[in-house]
C-alpha positions, -999 to 999 in steps of 0.1 A, spaced: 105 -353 477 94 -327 505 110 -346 531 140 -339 516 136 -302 519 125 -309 556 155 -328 566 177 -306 544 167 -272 560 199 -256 546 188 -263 509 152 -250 517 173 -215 533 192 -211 504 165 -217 477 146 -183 495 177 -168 498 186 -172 461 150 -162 457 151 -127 478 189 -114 461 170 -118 427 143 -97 437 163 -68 457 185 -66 423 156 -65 403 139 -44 426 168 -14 424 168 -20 382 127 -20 375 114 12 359 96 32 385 62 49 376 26 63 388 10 41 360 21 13 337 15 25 299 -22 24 301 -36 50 277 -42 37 240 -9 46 215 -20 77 193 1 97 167 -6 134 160 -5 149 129 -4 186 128 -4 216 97 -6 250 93 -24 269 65 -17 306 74 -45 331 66 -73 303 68 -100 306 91 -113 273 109 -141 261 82 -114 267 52 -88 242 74 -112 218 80 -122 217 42 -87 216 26 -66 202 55 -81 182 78 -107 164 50 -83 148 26 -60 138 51 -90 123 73 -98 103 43 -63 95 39 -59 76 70 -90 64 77 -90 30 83 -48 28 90 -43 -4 111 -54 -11 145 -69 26 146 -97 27 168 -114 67 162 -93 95 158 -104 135 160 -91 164 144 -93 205 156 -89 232 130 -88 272 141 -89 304 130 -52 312 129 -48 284 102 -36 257 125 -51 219 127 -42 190 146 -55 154 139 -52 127 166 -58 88 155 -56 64 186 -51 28 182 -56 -3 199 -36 -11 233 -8 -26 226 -4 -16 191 39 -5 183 36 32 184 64 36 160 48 13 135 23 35 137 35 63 131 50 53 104 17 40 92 1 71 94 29 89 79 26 68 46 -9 77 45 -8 115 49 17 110 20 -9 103 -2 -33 133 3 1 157 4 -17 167 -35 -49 171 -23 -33 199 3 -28 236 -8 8 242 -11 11 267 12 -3 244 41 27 217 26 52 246 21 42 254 62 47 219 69 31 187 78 48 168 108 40 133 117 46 126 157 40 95 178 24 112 213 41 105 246 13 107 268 26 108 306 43 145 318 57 140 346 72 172 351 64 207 339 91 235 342 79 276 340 108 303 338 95 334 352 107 371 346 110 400 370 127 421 348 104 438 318 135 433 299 127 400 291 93 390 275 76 358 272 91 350 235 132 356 250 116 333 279 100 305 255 135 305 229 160 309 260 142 277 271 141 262 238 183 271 227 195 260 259 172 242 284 159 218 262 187 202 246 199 194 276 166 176 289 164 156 255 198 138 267 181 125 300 176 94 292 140 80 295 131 113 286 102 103 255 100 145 246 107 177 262 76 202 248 81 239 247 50 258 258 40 289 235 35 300 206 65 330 206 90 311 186 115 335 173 107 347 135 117 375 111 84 389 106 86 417 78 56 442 83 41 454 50 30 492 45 5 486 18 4 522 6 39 523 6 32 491 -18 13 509 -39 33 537 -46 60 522 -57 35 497 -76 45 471 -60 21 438 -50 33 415 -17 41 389 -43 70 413 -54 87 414 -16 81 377 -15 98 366 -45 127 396 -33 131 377 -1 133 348 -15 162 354 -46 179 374 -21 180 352 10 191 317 3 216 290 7 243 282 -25 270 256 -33 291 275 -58 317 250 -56 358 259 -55 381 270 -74 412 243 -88 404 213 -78 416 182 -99 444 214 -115 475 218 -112 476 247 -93 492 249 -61 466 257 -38 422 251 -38 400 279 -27 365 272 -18 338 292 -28 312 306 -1 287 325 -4 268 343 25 237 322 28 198 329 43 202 363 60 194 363 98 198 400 108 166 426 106 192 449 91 201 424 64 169 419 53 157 460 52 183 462 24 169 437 2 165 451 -31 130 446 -41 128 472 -74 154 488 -96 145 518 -113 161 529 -148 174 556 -134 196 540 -108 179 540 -78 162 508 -62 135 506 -34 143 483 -10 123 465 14 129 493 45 108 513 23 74 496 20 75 476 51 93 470 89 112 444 97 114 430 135 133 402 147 97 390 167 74 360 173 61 334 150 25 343 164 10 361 183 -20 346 195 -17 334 231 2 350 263 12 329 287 15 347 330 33 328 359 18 349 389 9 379 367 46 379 355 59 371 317 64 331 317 71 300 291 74 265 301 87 232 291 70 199 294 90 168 299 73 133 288 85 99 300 91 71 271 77 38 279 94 16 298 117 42 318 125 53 350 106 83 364 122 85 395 160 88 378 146 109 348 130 134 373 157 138 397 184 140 366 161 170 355 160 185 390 192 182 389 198 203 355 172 230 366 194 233 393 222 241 378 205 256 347 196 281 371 227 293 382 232 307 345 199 320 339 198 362 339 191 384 365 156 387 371 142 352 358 136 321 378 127 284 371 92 275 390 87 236 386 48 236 381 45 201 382 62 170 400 49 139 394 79 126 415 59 144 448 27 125 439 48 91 428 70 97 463 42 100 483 22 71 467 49 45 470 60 61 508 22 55 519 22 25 504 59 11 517 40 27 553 6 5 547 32 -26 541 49 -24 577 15 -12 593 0 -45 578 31 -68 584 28 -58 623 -10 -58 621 -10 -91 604 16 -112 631 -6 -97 659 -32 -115 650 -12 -146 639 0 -143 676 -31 -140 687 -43 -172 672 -8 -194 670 -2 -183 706 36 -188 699 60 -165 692 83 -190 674 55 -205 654 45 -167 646 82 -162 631 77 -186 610 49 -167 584 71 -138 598 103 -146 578 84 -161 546 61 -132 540 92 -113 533 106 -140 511 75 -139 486 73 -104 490 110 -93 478 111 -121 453 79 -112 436 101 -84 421 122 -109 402 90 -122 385 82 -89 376 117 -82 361 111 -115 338 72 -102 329 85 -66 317 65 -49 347 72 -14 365 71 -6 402 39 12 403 6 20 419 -10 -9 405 18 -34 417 24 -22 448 -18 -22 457 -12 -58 448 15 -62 473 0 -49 503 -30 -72 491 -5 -101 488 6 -94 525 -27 -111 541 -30 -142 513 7 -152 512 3 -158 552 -23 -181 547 -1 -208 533 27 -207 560 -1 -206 588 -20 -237 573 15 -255 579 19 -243 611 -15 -249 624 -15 -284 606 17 -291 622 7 -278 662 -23 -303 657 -7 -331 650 21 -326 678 -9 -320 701 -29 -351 690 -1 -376 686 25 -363 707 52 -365 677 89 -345 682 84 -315 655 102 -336 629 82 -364 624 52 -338 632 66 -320 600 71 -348 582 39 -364 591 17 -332 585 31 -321 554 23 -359 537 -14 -348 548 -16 -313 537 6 -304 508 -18 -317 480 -41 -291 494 -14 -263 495 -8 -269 457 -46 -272 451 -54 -237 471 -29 -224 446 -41 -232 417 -73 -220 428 -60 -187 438 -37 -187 408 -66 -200 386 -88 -168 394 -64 -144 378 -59 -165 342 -90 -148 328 -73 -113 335 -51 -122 302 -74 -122 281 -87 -84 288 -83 -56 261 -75 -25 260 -63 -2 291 -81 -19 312 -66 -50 304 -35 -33 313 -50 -26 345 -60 -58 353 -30 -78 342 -4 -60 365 -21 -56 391 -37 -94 391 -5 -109 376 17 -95 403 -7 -106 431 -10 -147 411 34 -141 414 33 -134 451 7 -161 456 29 -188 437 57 -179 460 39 -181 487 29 -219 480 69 -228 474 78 -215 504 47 -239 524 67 -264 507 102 -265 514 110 -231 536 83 -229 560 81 -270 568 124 -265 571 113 -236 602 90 -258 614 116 -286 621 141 -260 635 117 -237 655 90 -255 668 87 -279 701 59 -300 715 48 -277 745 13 -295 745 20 -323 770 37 -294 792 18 -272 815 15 -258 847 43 -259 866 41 -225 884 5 -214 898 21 -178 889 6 -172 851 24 -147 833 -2 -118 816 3 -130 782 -9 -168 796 -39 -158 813 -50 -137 778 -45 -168 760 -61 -189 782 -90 -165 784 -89 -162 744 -93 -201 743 -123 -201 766 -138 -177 744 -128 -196 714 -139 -230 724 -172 -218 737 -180 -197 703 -169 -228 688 -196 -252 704 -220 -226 694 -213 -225 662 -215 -262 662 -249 -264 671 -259 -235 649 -247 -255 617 -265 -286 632 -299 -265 635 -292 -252 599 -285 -284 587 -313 -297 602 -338 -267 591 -319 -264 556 -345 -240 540 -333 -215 566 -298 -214 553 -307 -217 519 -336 -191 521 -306 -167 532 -283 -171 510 -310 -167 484 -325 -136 503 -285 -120 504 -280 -135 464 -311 -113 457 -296 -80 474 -265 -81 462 -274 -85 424 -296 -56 441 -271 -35 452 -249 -44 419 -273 -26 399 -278 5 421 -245 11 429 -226 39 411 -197 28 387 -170 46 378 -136 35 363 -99 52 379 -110 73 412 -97 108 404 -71 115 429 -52 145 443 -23 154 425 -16 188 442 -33 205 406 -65 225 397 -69 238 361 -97 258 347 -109 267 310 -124 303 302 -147 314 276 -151 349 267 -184 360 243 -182 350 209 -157 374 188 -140 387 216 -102 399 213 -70 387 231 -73 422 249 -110 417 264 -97 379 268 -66 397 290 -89 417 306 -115 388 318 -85 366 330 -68 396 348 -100 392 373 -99 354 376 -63 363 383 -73 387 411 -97 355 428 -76 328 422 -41 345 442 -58 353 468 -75 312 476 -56 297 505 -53 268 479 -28 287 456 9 281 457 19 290 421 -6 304 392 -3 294 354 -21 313 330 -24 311 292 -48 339 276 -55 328 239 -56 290 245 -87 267 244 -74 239 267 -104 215 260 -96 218 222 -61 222 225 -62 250 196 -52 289 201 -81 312 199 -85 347 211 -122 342 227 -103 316 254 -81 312 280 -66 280 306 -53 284 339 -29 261 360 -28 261 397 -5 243 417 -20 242 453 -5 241 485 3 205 505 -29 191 520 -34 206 552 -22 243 543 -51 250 516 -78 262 546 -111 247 554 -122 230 522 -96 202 511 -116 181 490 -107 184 449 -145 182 439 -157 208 465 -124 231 458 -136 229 422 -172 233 424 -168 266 449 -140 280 425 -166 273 396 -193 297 412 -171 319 423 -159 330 393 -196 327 376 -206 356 406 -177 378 401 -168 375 368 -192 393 339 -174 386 308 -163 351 312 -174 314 321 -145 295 338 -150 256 347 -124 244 371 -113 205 373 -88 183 380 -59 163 360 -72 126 351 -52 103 373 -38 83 343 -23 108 314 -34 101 280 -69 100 281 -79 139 277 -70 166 294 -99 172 320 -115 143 346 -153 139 346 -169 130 314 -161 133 278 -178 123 242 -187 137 210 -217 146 194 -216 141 164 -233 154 126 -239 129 106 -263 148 84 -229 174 74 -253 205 78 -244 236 86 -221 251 117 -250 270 131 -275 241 126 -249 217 148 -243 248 174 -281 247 181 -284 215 185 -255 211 208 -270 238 233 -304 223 232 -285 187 241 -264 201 270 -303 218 281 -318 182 282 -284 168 297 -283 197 324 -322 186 333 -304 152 343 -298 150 380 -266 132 379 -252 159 354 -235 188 377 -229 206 348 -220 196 311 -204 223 287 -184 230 253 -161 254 241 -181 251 206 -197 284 191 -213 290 156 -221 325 167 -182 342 163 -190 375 139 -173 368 110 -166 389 79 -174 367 44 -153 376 11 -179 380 -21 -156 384 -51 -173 399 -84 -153 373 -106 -171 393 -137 -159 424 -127 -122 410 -121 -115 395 -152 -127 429 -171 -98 447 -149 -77 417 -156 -72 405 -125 -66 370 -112 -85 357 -85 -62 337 -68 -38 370 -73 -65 387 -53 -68 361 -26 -34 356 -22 -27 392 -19 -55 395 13 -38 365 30 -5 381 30 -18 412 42 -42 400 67 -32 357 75 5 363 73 21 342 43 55 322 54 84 339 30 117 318 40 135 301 71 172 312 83 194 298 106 205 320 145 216 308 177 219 272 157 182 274 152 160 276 121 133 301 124 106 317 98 102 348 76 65 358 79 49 384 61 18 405 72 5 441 69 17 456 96 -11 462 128 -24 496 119 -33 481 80 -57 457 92 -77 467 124 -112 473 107 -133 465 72 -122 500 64 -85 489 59 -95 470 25 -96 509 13 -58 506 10 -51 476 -4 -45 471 -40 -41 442 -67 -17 438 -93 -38 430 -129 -19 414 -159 -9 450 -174 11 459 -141 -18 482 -127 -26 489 -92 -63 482 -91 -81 487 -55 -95 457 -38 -127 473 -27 -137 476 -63 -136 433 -64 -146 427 -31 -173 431 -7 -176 421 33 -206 406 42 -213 403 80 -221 362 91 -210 341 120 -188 312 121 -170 290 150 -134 299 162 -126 257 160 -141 231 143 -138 197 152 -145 166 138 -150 131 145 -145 98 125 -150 119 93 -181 141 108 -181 175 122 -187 169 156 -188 190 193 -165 181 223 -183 179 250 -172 177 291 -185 174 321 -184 162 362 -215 145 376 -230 159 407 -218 146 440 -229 111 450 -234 102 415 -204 87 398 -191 89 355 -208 54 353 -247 73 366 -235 98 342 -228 78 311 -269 66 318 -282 98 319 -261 112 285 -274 80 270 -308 83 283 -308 116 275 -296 112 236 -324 90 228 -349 116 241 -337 148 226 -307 142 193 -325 146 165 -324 121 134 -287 122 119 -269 132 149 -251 104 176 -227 103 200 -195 86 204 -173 84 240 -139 95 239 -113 93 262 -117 77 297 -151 74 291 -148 54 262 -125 28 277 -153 29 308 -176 19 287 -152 -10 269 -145 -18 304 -177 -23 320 -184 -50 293 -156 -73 298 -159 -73 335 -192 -93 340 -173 -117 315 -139 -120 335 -158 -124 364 -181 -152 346 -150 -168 335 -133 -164 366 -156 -187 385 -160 -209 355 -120 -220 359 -124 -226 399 -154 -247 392 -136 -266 364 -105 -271 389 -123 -283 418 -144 -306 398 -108 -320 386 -103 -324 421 -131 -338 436 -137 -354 406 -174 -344 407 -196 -316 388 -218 -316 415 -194 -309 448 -183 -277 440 -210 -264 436 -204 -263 470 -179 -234 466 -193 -212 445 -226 -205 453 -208 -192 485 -189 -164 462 -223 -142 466 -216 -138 505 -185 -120 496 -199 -99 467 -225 -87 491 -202 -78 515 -181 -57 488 -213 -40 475 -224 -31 510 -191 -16 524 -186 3 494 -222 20 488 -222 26 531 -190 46 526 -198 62 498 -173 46 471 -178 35 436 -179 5 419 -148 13 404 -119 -7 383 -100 -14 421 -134 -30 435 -136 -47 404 -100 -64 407 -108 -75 444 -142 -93 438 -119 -116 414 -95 -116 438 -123 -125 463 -135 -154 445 -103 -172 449 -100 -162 487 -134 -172 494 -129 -206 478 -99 -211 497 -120 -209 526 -151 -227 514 -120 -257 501 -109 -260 537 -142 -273 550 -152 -293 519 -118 -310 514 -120 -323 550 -155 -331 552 -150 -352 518 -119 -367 530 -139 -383 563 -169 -391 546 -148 -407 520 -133 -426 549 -167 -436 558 -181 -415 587 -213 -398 585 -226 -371 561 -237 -345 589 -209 -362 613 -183 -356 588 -193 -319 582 -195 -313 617 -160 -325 622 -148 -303 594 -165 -270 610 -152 -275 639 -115 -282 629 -112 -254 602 -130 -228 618 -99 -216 636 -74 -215 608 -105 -199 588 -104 -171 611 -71 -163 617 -63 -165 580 -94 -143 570 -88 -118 600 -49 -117 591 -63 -104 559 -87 -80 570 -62 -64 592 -40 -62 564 -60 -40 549 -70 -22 575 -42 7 569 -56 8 532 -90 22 543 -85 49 564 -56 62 537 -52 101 533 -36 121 508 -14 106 475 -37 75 464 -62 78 486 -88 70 468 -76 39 451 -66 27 487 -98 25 501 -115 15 473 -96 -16 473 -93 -16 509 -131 -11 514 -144 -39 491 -117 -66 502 -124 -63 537 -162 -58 532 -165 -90 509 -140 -110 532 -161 -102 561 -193 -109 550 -181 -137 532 -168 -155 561 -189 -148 587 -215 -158 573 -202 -183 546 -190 -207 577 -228 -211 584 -239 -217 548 -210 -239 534 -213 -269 554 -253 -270 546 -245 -267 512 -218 -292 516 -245 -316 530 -268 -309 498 -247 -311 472 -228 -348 486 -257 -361 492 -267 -352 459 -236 -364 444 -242 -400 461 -275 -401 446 -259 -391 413 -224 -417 414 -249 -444 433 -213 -454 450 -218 -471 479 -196 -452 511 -196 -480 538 -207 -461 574 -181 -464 604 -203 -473 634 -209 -442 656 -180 -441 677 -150 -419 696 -141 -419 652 -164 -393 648 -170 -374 681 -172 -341 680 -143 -324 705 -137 -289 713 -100 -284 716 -80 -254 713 -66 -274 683 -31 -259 689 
């Protein structure tokens, strides 16, 4: 069958060909992103209960609709944030994998059921069900000059005509308005005025509401006989501040009728106004836009660029869009160091081919079918549903120095038997290939074999795994078609028997003498390598002793070495959260970010600078005691002297702490994957299992982040949690109330419309719909003293004061509450300190927590933590597996349990190697090293195979254990190296990689050529002794009899260039 693809070259041509036009289609049709959709599917669920403090929404909201959907399938955990201004927001995440649609809809079934359990002005606010579409990929700011425009014209200019037009990108999963200034009829009560006129807020309420509403009153002759219809209309929801100050809220008997100008003032303002948002100390909004799976970010984000663009040309004088965030910088840097790294280890990779093949037109030949498995891996990748993406192009440039290996074996095997039989390159080919390709197909499977395990992963990590090992099996599978029909075809065409040939000028060309001077060098290494393996195989407790010895260190150095799980990389970002004492205002808040302000502009990091007074970032909840900044720094190279991310963030950090009194400010940086939290480092809850009180769980939080901050792998740990906000409690005399026949729930409804804001009505403008809100107006509700002027309605009409009901009682509460899985519970974040990684850190919380948490409270990871953790206990198994299916295969092969065992004691070599690069450059063991000790196993059996399937093949054919090993050693040794040192340079690019990706670069780079190094060098000396063990022990074992050859010319060792 292969000498018809040998002797057919064209077919062999055109099968590649066919091969590379279905991968450059696919390749110009696959979705392009930074990640594949890693982060676990979640759906939020979010309410309002205006009025409510954070305690009251976490009781009545968050509680029964907890319980509701606890337990909803495939949900792994899910947390929920209530605050003070009556919002709460519930996240449930699910397993990978799970349909986020399905989802949602399960979820929205069971929030259904608790809808009763919910006060009706929280349902009357609105409950919304949302799946969450976790990557942004590009954040837009509008900026105003002009004091004409505020930040709520910016956020609902945005909103009427920017984001319409985003939505209609397609691939665009959600387009996010940033604020909370939507635009809203807010009617300011005057609650003397109320009085006088003996009016209650309930009276303007149920005004607004008969007055302003929508009608069908039908038409006039329809199914008559008159001549023409008429339609009836009527006017609908009013929409105009004017309309609404004419309501009629009271008619007096004699004629005259107070209207609603008259007890309150009505503004055509803001929904709330509990956060600010500053784009370089100037009025801003912003609009996030999310990808949906499966898309293309590079079309989506130059389609958006492209509206912005002409957006702008319409926007008013005096505002101007500022794109915040790009992902398409970070994604077009990534994949244009990347497609760099791929020529730089093409050319690196044939230079040493040339090197060792000596040949220019053998060197074409892996020359032409790298390319072929390259480009048609994208076809494969097409059929499997992948993306082009970080993961799948770190796989290429991997695939680069294995996919060689296979044309080089047939080139090498080919020169040798021109050389030792004198065959035309035909027959040589032909010849060869009858000899060779059973091992081709069985270093596939091996190398194919390594990666089946890699299915079987869960979670994001499994994600990981799959594209990035799947894509790297593809390129390998390829690669082994091509060593049987394309690169045998080039062998036929290209090749000639030059051996015979020589020396017909006494003039040597350069590139002759280096060869011949490379040769000598070769050869002579050679024979002492040869008589190193036959003093190790004589003095086998040497070798042995070793490999025990380096066994011992590595599982050493695995246990010392930090872990981690995604390096964070530079995205070009910073962001920082603020706290501000307990109780403070959004003014002192202002005031405290107005000096951060003042330090950040003037960094030679800053570009543009985001700020959002009002906003706790961690919680994702608005609060007047916090504040979150955004910076978008300057390329790498124009930020000054520091330019590392964790040093930028650690000197901002303690900057601020010197020169800012009022206010804490932690800086970090964006996770590298979006969807697991907002903030790298560290993340987990601590949880109350005990449900005891706000200030009994505030305690106990500080005196846990004192025993964590005693931990030296813990830079600093921290949460926006406090019990300690002052706080004003309502004590009602219910005895004294229903002797002045008043209704409590009258009473309390009356101070939430005065002091929460109570939602009235909705109304349509600019082809919106937009809420009535009303509140005492500002001066009716700055101090305790302002209950003086609020009254009640009783049963007989009466105005009776609300001081005479109600007393304030001074106490302290938090500004959010969060919980966890059903329990009040703290979010708590953190970075470890330099040179310790998340993994050290995750040891220390845990060591900590068994210390110091009392009885009734634990702990549970969130976020990239938590699928760390998940992680880190599938790996050892993969890798288990891993080397259980090589074993299994080769046993198959050599139809022996013993032989290979052969192999894979050599596998710690390599992991050695990868441990030992990795901890001397200062990298962690992190989810790319983790990918390429799989990937190393299969590598390093390849090369283990190439001396055992020899040295099995002669002693099978009768020649002498040691004899036959020897033989074997000395015959592979030079396609060992120059398929293991085509790899290494390979990767060479990879490790010294700067900027976009960097870190993922030479983590993989790092460990692949550490273990591949390591684990040839000094696996060539162990494997044959091991080889000699472990068939000796299988004779034993089989008690077959192997007939010796007498010791002859058979068996002689010779030290050829073997080209």
């Amino acid at each position: 069958m292969l000498k018809k693809f040998i002797e057919r070259p064209v077919l062999s041509t055109v099968i590649s060909i066919i091969l590379v036009l279905l991968g450059i289609i696919s390749m110009t049709t696959l979705p392009i992103q930074q990640f594949p959709d890693i982060a676990p599917p979640t759906v939020q669920v979010t309410a309002a209960y205006p009025g409510a403090n954070a305690e009251v929404v976490a009781r009545s909201v968050a509680t029964p609709i907890e319980e509701a959907i606890n337990g909803v399938e495939n949900m792994t955990y899910m947390t929920s944030n209530s605050s003070n201004d009556g919002s709460m927001t519930l996240n449930v995440y699910f397993k990978q994998g799970t349909d986020p649609d399905i989802a949602s809809v399960n979820v929205q079934n069971r929030v259904s059921k608790a809808i009763s359990q919910i006060p009706q002005e929280a349902v009357q606010a609105g409950i919304s069900t949302q799946k969450v579409q976790n990557s942004i990929i590009m954040f837009i700011a509008l900026a105003s000059k002009d004091p004409r425009y505020d930040e709520a014209f910016l956020q609902n200019y945005i909103k009427i005509n920017l984001i319409p037009q985003l939505q209609r990108i397609p691939g665009v999963g959600q387009a996010q308005p940033f604020g909370t200034h939507d635009y809203s009829m807010r009617i300011w009560l005057k609650p003397d005025r109320l009085t006088a006129y003996n009016l209650s807020p309930q009276d303007v309420t149920n005004a607004i509401k008969d007055q302003s509403l929508e009608a069908a009153p039908g038409r006039l002759g329809q199914s008559s006989k008159q001549v023409f219809e008429y339609v009836l209309k009527y006017k609908g929801k009013l929409n105009q501040p004017g309309d609404y100050e004419n309501i009629i809220i009271k008619a007096n008997e004699n004629g005259s009728s107070i209207r609603l100008k008259d007890v309150a003032r009505v503004e055509f303002g803001s929904y709330a106004y509990t956060a600010n948002s500053l784009l370089n100390n100037t009025p801003t909004s912003g609009v996030a836009i999310f990808q949906a799976a499966g898309s293309n970010a590079n079309d989506i984000l130059t389609e958006a660029k492209k509206d912005v663009d002409e957006f702008q040309a319409s926007l008013p004088k005096g505002i101007e869009p500022v794109i915040m965030y790009n992902s398409k910088e970070f994604l077009d840097a990534s994949i244009s160091q990347v497609k760099n790294t791929l020529i730089e280890a093409f050319i690196l990779v044939f230079i040493v081919v040339f090197i060792f093949l000596q040949d220019l037109r053998s060197t074409l030949i892996p020359a032409i079918a790298v390319p072929v498995a390259i480009v048609g891996t994208f076809f494969f990748m097409r059929l499997f549903g992948f993306s082009i993406n970080l993961l799948t192009l770190f796989a290429l440039v991997l695939a680069i120095g294995i996919v060689v290996d296979d044309a080089i074996v047939v080139v090498e095997a080919v020169h040798s038997k021109m050389e030792r039989t004198g065959l035309p390159a035909m027959k040589a080919t032909i010849e060869s290939m009858s000899e060779i390709s059973g091992a081709i197909v069985s270093i596939t499977l091996i190398m194919a074999a390594v990666f089946v395990p890699v299915g079987f992963m869960q979670g994001p990590a499994g994600v990981f795994y799959r594209q990035f090992a799947f894509t790297l099996a593809i390129a390998i599978l390829i690669s082994a078609l091509n060593a049987l029909t394309l690169s045998p075809a080039l062998c036929a065409l290209f090749l000639t028997n030059n051996h015979a040939a020589e020396n017909g000028s006494n003039k040597k060309k350069f590139t002759k003498r280096f060869f011949e001077a490379f040769n000598i060098g070769f050869n002579s290494m050679t024979k002492r390598y040869i008589q190193s393996i036959q003093f190790l195989i004589r003095r086998k407790w040497i070798a042995i002793g070793g490999l025990v010895v380096v066994s011992l260190v590595t599982f050493g150095l695995t246990k010392t070495t930090p872990t981690g799980f995604i390096p964070t990389e530079d995205q070009g970002f910073l962001l920082y959260a603020v706290n501000t004492p307990p109780g403070s205002s959004l003014e002192r808040t202002h005031k405290a970010m107005q000096e951060i302000e003042n330090i950040v502009k003037n960094e030679p990091i800053t570009a543009n600078h985001y700020q959002v007074e009002g906003l706790n970032f961690i919680s994702n909840a608005n609060a007047s005691p916090y504040g979150a900044g955004f910076i978008r720094m300057k390329a790498e190279g124009e930020r000054g002297p520091v330019q590392d991310l964790d040093r930028i963030s650690a000197a901002m950090t303690q900057k601020v702490a010197m020169q800012v009194k009022d206010a804490n400010a932690f800086f970090f940086t964006f996770p590298t994957i979006q969807g697991f939290g907002n903030v790298s480092g560290f993340e987990f809850m601590l949880q109350d299992k005990t449900n005891s009180s706000m200030g009994q769980l505030d305690s106990t939080t500080h005196a846990f982040l004192g025993a964590l901050m005693q931990k030296k792998e813990i830079a600093y740990a921290f949460t926006t949690f406090s019990a300690n906000n002052p706080q004003y409690e309502l004590e009602v005399d219910n005895e004294k109330a229903r002797q002045l026949g008043v209704n409590v729930s009258d009473l309390l409804q009356t101070l939430q419309v005065y002091y929460g804001s109570s939602f009235v009505s909705d109304f349509n403008r600019f082809g919106k719909y937009y809420r009535v809100m009303a509140q005492a107006d500002e001066q009716y509700r700055t101090s305790p003293e302002s209950l003086n002027s609020i009254y009640v309605k009783n049963a007989q009409s009466q105005m009776v004061p609300a001081n005479a009901l109600v007393t304030l009682k001074r106490v302290y509460g938090p500004e959010t509450v969060t919980r966890n899985n059903l329990f009040n519970a703290v979010t708590i974040n953190g970075v470890p300190k330099p040179g310790y990684s998340t993994g050290d850190a995750i040891k220390a919380i845990e060591q900590a927590a068994k210390e110091s948490l009392p009885r009734g409270y634990a702990y549970e990871w969130t976020g990239m933590t938590r699928e760390e953790k998940n992680a880190g206990s599938q790996i050892i198994l993969i890798f288990v597996m891993s080397l259980v299916f090589v074993y299994f295969l080769l046993s198959a092969q050599y139809e022996s349990y013993i032989l290979p065992l052969a192999v894979i004691l050599t596998i710690p070599l390599g992991v050695f190697g990868v441990m030992l690069f990795i901890n001397m450059l200062g990298i962690d063991n992190n989810i790319y090293v983790q990918v390429c000790l799989i990937m190393l196993i299969g590598l390093l059996a390849k090369n283990a195979i190439l001396i055992v399937e020899y040295a099995a093949q002669r002693r099978r054919a009768g020649m002498p254990l040691v004899a036959s090993v020897l033989e074997a050693s000395q015959l592979r040794l030079r396609p060992i190296l120059m398929t293991s040192f085509a790899f290494i340079a390979g990767l060479i690019p990879l490790m010294r990689a700067t900027g976009a990706s960097a870190h993922g670069n030479r983590s993989i780079g790092t460990g692949a050529v550490g273990g591949m190094l390591t684990g040839v060098l000094l696996g060539v000396f162990i494997i044959p002794v091991l080889f000699v063990i472990f068939q000796y022990l299988q004779e034993k074992v089989s008690r077959k009899k192997i007939v010796t050859q007498p010791k002859n010319e058979s068996y002689a060792i010779g030290y050829s260039t073997a080209n």
